[in-house]
C-alpha distance (Angstrom), angle and dihedral (degrees) to the residues before:
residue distance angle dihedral
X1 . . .
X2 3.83 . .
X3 3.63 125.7 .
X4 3.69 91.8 -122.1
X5 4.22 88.1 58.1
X6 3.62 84.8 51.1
X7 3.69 92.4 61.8
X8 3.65 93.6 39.4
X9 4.08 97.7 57.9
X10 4.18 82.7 49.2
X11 3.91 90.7 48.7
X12 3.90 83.6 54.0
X13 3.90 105.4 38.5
X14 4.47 83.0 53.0
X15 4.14 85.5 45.6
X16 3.57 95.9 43.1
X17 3.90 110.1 35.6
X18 4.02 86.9 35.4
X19 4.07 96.0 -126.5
X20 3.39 88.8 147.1
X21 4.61 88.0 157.5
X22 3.90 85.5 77.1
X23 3.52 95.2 64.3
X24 3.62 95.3 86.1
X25 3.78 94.7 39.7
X26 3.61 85.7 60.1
X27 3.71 95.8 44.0
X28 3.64 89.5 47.5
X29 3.58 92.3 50.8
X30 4.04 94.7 48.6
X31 4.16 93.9 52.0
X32 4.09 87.3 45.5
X33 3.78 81.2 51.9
X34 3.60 102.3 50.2
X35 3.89 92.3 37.4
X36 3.57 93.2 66.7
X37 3.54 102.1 41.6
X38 3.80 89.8 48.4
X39 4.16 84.9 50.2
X40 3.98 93.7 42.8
X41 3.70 95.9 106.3
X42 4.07 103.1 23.2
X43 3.50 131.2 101.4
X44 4.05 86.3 -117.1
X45 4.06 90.1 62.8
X46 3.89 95.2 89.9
X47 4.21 92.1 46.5
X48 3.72 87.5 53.7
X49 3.65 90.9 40.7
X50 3.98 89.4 58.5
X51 4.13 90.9 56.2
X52 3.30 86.5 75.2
């Protein structure tokens, strides 16, 4: 199963069942993703590391 299908079947469980207050759980979740795998190898990975 794709990545893309993944976020397809989410986009339609929100539209569908109407639980529109995970939206930015999910979007919170996604940019902490993406912010530490774009900070994995910097110098700025242990100061983000701290935040939480």
């Amino acid at each position: 199963m794709s990545k893309l299908s993944t976020l397809k079947e989410i986009w339609d469980f929100l539209k569908v069942r109407k639980k529109w207050w995970l939206t930015p759980i999910i979007i919170t979740l996604l940019l902490l993703g993406i912010l530490i795998f774009l900070t994995q190898g910097s110098a700025v990975a242990p100061f983000i590391y701290t935040l939480f």
